[in-house]
C-alpha positions in Angstrom: 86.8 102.9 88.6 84.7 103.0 91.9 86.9 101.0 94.5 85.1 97.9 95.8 83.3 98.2 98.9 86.2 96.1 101.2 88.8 96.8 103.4 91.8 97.7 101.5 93.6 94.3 101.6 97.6 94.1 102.9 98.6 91.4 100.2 97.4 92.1 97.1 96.5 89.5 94.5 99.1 88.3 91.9 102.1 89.3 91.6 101.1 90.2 88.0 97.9 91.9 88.6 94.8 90.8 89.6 93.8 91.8 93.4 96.1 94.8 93.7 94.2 95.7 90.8 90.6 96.9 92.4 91.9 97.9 95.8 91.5 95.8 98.7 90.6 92.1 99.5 92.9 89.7 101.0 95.1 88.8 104.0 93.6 91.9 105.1 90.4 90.9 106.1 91.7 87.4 107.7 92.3 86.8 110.6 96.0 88.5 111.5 98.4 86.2 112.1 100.2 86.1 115.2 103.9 87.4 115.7 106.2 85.1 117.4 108.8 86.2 119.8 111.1 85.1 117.0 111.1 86.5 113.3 111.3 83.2 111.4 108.8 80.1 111.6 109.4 77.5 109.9 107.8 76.4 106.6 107.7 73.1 104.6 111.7 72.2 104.5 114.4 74.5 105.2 112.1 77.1 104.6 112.0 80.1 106.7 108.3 82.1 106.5 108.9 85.4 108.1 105.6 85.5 109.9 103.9 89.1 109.3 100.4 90.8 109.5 100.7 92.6 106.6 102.3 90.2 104.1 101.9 86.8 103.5 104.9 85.5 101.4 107.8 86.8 103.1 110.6 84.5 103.3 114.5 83.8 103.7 116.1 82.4 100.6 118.5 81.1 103.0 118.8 77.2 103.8 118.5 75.5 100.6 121.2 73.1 99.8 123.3 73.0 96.5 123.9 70.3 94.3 127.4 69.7 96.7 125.6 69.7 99.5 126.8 73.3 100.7 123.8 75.4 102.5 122.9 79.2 101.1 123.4 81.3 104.2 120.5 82.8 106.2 119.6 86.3 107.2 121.1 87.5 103.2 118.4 87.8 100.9 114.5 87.5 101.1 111.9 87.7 99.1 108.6 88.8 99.3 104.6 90.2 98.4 103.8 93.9 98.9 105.1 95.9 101.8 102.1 98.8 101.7 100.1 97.2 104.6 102.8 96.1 107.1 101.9 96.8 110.8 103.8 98.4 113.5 104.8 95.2 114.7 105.5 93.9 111.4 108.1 96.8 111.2 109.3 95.3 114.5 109.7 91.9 112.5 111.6 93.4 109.6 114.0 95.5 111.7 115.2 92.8 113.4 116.2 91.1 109.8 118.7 94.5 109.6 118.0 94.7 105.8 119.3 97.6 104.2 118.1 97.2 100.5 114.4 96.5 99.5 113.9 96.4 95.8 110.4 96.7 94.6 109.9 94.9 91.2 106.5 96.4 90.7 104.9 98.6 88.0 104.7 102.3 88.8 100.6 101.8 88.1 100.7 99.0 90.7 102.6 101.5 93.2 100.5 104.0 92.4 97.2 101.8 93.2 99.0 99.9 96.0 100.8 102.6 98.1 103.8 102.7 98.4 106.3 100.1 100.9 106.0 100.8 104.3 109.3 99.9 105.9 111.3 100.2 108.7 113.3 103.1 110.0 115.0 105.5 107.3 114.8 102.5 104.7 113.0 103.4 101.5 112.5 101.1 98.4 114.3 101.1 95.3 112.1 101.3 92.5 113.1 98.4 90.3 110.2 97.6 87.8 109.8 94.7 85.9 106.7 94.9 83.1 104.0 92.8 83.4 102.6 92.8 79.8 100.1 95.0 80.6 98.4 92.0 83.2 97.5 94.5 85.6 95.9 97.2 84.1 93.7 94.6 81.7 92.3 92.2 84.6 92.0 95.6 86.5 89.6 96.4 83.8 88.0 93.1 82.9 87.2 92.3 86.8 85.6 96.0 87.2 83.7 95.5 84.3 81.2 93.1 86.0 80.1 91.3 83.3 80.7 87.3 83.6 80.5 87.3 79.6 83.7 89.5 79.2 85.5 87.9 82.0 85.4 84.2 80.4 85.9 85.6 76.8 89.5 86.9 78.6 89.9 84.3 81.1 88.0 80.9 80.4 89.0 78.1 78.2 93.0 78.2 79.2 93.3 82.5 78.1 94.8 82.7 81.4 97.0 80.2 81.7 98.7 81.4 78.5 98.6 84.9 79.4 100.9 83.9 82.2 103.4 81.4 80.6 103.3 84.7 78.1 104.5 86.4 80.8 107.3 84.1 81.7 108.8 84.3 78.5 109.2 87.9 78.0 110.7 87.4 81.5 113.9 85.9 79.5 112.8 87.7 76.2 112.8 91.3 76.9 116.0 93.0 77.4 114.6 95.7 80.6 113.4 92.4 82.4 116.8 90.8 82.0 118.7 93.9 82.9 116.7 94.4 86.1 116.8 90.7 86.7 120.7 91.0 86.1 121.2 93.7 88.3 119.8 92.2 91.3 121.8 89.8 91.2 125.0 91.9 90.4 124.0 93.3 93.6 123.7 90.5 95.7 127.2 89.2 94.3 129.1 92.8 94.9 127.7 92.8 98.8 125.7 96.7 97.7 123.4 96.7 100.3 122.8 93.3 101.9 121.0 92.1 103.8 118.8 92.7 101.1 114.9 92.1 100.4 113.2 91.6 96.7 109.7 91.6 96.3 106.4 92.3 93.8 102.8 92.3 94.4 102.1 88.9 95.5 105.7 87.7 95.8 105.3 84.8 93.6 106.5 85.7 90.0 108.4 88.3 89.4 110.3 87.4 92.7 109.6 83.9 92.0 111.5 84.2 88.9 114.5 85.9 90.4 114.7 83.5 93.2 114.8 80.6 91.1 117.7 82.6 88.8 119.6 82.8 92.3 119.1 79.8 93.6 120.5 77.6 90.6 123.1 80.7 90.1 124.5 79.2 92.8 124.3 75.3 92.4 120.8 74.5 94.1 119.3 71.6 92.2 116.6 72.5 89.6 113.8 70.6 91.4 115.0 72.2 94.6 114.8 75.9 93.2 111.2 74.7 91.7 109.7 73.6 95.1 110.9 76.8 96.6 109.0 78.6 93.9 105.9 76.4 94.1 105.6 77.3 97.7 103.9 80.4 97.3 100.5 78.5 96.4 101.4 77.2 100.4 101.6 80.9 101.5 99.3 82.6 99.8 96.3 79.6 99.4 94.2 81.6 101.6 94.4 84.9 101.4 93.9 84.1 97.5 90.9 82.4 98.2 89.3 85.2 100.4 90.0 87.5 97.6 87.9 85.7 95.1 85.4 85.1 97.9 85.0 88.9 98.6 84.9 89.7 94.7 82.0 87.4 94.2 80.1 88.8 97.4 80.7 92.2 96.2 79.2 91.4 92.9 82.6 92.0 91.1 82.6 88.1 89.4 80.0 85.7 88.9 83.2 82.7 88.7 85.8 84.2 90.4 87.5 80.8 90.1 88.6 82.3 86.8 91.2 84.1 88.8 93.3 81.0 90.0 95.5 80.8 87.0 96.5 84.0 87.8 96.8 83.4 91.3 98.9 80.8 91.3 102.2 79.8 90.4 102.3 76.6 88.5 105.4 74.4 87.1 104.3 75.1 83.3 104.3 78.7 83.8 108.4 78.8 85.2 108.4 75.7 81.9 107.5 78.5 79.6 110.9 80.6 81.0 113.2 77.7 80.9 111.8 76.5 77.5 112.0 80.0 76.2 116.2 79.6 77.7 116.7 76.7 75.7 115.3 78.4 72.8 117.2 81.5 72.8 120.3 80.4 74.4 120.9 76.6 74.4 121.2 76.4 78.4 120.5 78.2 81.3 124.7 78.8 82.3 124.6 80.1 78.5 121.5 82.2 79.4 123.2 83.4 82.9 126.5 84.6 80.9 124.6 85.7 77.6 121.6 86.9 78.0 122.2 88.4 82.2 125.8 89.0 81.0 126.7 87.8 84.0 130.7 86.7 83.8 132.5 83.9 85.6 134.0 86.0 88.2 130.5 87.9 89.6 128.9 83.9 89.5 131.8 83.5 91.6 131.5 86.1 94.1 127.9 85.3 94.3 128.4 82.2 95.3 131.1 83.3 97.7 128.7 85.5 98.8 125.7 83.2 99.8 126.8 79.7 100.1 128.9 78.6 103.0 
């Protein structure tokens, strides 16, 4: 497919598909966002946003509180959007965050379209792909396709919004997702690697998935680990909306306000996950131990490992 006439963007749409899809469009053509002497600012709560050019949902996992009122440690484990477009002084940004894992949770086809993670120093990704139900390569298709007819036939009437909670559930129904899921946090527990960095496309499912598993791994509140998962519609509001602004100046969508269910994250789709958890496994500590095969003594060390 021809690529769109646009700057190729440096955050690509949703973390499942849609922007990274027809190359180009977002933060990249906004305004860049200034660097601050230091490399966190803060964002609603205990948040940390680790203010780049190149990304948009970059953030510390650190600062949330558990249910005993312990704090998860800063500087351990971030998440984050795609790392393709990061400036020289983005690289700046992230060196002084002295990661020394990033794990990319993307698709190979989403690699392939998106470049690859630019990244400081001799660091290089891990390739750590979760599927997306083919979400990618079909709004790839149905956005390039012109044709406002086809796009609300796959789109329109609440298609999307089921296409994602879809999505959610085969993030606790299929057994590759788990195991990478698993894995991660097997990781995080043993110390391989840390400080270590997590991230998708747009940051926000995928990784917004994973961080809520490690946030109430370790004791943080269920409506805690939800806020912090919510927050990427805070991050990534506008470079979302210049994306569906630049599709429908370029002729791509007639509505591209179909594209905001699979833009944003929204508390029915992680529902979908959690109501897919009681299904298969009765509750989430059964889902963590049965279905991550996580035991007692990694939870442990994982919690030893990020809360102080």
């Amino acid at each position: 497919m021809r690529a769109l006439p646009i700057r190729r963007a440096t955050a690509a749409v949703t973390a499942t598909v849609v922007l990274s899809a027809l190359p180009t469009l977002a933060a990249a053509d906004a305004p860049a966002r200034p660097v601050t002497s230091a490399s966190h600012q803060a964002g609603p709560g205990a948040v940390r946003h680790i203010a780049l050019q190149g990304a948009v949902n970059v953030r510390d996992l650190g600062g949330h509180h558990t249910d005993n009122g312990r704090q998860i440690r800063y500087g351990q484990v971030f998440r984050g959007d795609a790392l393709g477009g990061l400036t020289d002084a983005d690289l700046a940004v992230l060196s002084a965050l002295d990661l020394r894992t990033v794990l990319d949770f993307r698709t190979p086809e989403e690699v392939a379209q998106d470049g690859a993670d630019r990244l400081p120093g001799e660091l290089a990704p891990t390739a750590r792909s979760v599927a997306d139900l083919g979400l990618y390569a079909t709004t790839k298709a149905v956005i390039g396709s012109k044709d406002p007819v086809r796009q609300h036939e796959a789109l329109g009437n609440g298609r999307a919004e089921q296409l994602m909670r879809d999505i959610y559930r085969t993030f606790v129904t299929d057994a590759d997702s788990r195991r990478q899921f698993a894995t991660t946090i097997r990781d995080i527990a043993h110390h391989k690697g840390a400080p270590l960095l997590f991230h998708c496309t747009s940051g926000k499912d995928r990784t917004g998935w994973m961080s809520y598993l490690l946030l109430r791994a370790v004791g943080v509140p269920s409506r805690a680990a939800e806020r912090d998962y919510l927050l990427s519609n805070y991050f990534r509001g506008e470079a979302d909306r210049k994306v569906r602004e630049g599709l429908k100046q370029a002729g791509y969508m007639e509505n591209p306000e179909l594209l905001v269910p699979l833009q944003e994250v929204r508390a029915d789709y992680l529902g979908a996950a959690l109501d897919q958890i009681r299904k298969d496994y009765g509750s989430f500590h059964s889902y963590l131990g049965e279905g991550l095969s996580l035991d007692a003594r990694t939870l442990a060390k994982l919690r030893a490992r990020l809360v102080r």
